[in-house]
PAZA-974071 format. One record per residue (C-alpha): z, x, y; residue in three letters. Coordinates in steps of 0.5 Angstrom, whole numbers, plus 500, padded with zeros to 3 digits. Example, Ala and Ser with C-alpha at 12.3 -4.5 7.8 and 13.67 -1.06 7.14 Angstrom:
// residues 2
516525491ala514527498ser
END
This chain:
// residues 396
500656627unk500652620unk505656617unk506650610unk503653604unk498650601unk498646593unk495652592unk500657594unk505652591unk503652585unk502660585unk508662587unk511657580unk506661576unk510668579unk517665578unk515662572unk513669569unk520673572unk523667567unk520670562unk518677563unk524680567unk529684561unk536680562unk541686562unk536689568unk536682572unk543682572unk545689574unk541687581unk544681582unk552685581unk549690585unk548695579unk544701578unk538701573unk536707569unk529710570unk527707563unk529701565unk525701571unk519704568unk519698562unk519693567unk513695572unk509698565unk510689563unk508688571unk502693570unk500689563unk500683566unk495686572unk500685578unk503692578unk498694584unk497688587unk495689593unk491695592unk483694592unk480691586unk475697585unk483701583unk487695579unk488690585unk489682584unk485681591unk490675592unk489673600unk496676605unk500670604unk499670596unk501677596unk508675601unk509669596unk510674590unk514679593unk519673596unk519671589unk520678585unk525680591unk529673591unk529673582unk531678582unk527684579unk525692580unk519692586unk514698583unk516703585unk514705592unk513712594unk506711589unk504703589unk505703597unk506709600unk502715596unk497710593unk494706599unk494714602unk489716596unk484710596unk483710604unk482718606unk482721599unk476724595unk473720588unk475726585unk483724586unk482717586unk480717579unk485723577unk491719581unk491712582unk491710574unk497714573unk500711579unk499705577unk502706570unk508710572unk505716568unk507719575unk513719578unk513720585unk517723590unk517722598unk517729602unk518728609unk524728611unk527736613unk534738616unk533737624unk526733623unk528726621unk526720626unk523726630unk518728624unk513732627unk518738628unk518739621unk517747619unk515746612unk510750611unk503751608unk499757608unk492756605unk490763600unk483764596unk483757593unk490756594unk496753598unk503757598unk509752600unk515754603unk520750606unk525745605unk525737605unk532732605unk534725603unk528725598unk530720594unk530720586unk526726586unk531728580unk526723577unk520725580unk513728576unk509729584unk511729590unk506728596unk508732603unk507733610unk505741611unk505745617unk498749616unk497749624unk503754628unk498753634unk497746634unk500740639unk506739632unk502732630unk495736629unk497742625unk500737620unk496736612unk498731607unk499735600unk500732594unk503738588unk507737581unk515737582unk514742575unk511747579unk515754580unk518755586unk521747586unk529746587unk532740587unk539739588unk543733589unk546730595unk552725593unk551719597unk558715600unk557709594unk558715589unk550715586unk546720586unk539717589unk537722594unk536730594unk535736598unk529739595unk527748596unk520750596unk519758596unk512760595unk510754592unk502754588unk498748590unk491749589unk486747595unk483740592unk490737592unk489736600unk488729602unk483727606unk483733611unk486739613unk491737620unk490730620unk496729616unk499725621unk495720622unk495719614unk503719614unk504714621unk498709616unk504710610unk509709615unk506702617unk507700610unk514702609unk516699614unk514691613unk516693606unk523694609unk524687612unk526685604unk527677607unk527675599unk531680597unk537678603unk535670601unk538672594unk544675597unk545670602unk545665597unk550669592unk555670598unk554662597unk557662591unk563667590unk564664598unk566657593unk570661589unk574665592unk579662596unk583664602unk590660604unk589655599unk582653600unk574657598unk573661604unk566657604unk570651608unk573656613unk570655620unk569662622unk566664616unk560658616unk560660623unk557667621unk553665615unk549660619unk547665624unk545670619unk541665615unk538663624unk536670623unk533670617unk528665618unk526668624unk525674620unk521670616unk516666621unk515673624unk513676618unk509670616unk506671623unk504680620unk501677614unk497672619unk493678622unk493683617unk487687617unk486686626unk488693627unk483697624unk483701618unk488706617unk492702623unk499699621unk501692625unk506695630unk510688629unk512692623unk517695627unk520689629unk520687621unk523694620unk529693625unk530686624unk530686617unk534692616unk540688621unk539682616unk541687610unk547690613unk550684615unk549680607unk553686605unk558686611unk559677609unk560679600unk566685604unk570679608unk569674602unk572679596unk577681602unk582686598unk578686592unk574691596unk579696596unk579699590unk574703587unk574703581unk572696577unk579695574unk583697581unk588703583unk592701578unk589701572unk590693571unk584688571unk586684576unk579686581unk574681577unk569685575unk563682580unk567686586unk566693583unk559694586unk560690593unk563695597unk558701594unk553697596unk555696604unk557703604unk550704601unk545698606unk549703612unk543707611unk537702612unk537702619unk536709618unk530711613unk523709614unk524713622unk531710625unk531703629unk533707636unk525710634unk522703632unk525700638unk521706642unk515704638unk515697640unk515698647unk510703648unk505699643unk507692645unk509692651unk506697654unk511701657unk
END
């Protein structure tokens, strides 16, 4: 398999770096290269630019927005927005909800949602997770109940991330008690505005707040806001599944790490000389970097085969991304922690002592590594990922 890019692909990627050069705000750049939290306007303003330029739904069908650039234009363009850095868009609508929409969905939906979605005039939110139903989804007990020409919702979701922002949820409901558990599901979309919806924060380790505890008790939802058909919601949400997961590989956004552990590993010294020269920690680094173009070849080879699994049907090689690209994530994080060494003690950015002798640029490596614990986790944990694999790969 030819894995060169061509003079054609060359030139395009030069055409995205060059519009990161000169579209990305600096304040936000910088905040994601130190490991820093962005506002929601701040988010918002870049992917409305993206949106303007035409690339804020790339991958979508052109009929909805999309560019109809080939598979190995749509990786190069998230290598590069990744490795720049800058704010991918935001998830829960451009690749999760959305492509559910357009594939299964009614015209009447598509033309009411998809807009919006492209635009961030809808923020979305991910209602999966529940307390005792993560990695094992299908046991989920959120339930919906249909009523004359309405949905009445009770139950309780968890983790939901940035739903404190969020507009709209889409959400996995049991509507079938005597059903298998994966065929009594349906995938519904409501306003998180609706009566009946709480939203109550969880504090993460990092001290952020990016996900929540979210109460549904009596919740009205009108029947249209069904997507596709009653009970085949699991089918829609193993389809949103695949594509999480090859997104959660991030090989730019480990390139961009690894080269910044590069450059404070030359700066920052240990007995007497940067720890970049320290045999052990080079040792280290190259394994990772093995790692990672492995990652990237495989990953090369998914984009490759996109569209021979069928409609609907993710690549099952996208949990071999999943697994391997979130092992590559932490292990980024675990090298920034040896080469701040101390530094990473204190939580706030000016040490335990009130002094500013922790260097600004260390504040946000601990919060981070103690936030990357979680990629191994969500987007169905790496134990259930590797189960996948050997039953769709390996046929075990």
């Amino acid at each position: 398999m030819d894995l060169a890019f061509t003079k054609e692909e060359q030139a395009f990627r030069e055409e995205v770096r060059q519009f990161f050069r000169d579209n990305v705000p600096p304040d936000t750049r910088r905040k994601l290269v130190e490991g820093r939290h962005l506002t929601k306007d701040e988010m918002v303003t870049w992917w409305r630019i993206l949106n303007k330029k035409g690339w804020g739904v790339s991958h979508w069908p052109t009929q909805y927005g999309g560019t109809g650039w080939t598979s190995v234009q749509h990786y190069i363009f998230n290598e590069e927005l990744q490795s720049y850095p800058a704010p991918q868009p935001l998830a829960f609508g451009v690749s999760m909800v959305g492509p559910v929409i357009y594939t299964f969905g009614n015209e009447e939906q598509k033309k009411k949602y998809l807009p919006r979605i492209a635009n961030v005039d809808d923020w979305w939110c991910q209602g999966f997770s529940e307390p005792g139903s993560g990695s094992d989804l299908a046991s989920l007990k959120t339930k919906a109940e249909r009523k004359g020409d309405k949905w009445i919702i009770n139950g309780q979701k968890t983790w939901t991330t940035l739903a404190q922002h969020a507009d709209m949820i889409f959400c996995l409901c049991r509507t079938d008690n005597n059903a298998k558990k994966q065929m009594g599901i349906s995938f519904i979309v409501f306003s998180m505005k609706s009566k009946g919806v709480t939203v109550r924060p969880i504090q993460t380790i990092d001290g952020g707040h990016e996900v929540n505890e979210v109460f549904f008790d009596d919740v009205e939802v009108p029947v249209e806001n069904l997507i596709g058909e009653e009970n085949k919601g699991w089918d829609y949400a193993k389809f949103l599944l695949g594509n999480e997961r090859t997104g959660i590989a991030r090989v730019g956004v480990s390139k961009e790490r690894i080269r910044r552990i590069k450059e404070l590993a030359s700066k920052v010294e240990s007995g007497g000389k940067p720890i970049i020269q320290d045999a052990a920690f080079r040792e280290k680094l190259a394994a990772c970097e093995i790692e990672l173009k492995a990652l990237e070849l495989t990953q090369l080879r998914v984009v490759a085969d996109e569209g021979k699994h069928g409609k609907g049907k993710p690549n099952p090689a996208s949990s071999v991304l999943k697994i391997k690209g979130s092992e590559i994530q932490q292990t980024t994080t675990e090298l920034l922690m040896e080469v701040i060494g101390p530094f990473a003690a204190p939580y706030d950015v000016h040490g335990d002592d009130g002094s500013n002798e922790a260097m600004d640029w260390t504040a946000q490596i601990a919060p981070s590594y103690f936030n990357n614990r979680k990629v191994s986790i969500y987007g169905g944990s790496n134990e259930i990922q590797r189960n996948i694999i050997a039953k769709a790969v390996l046929g075990l």
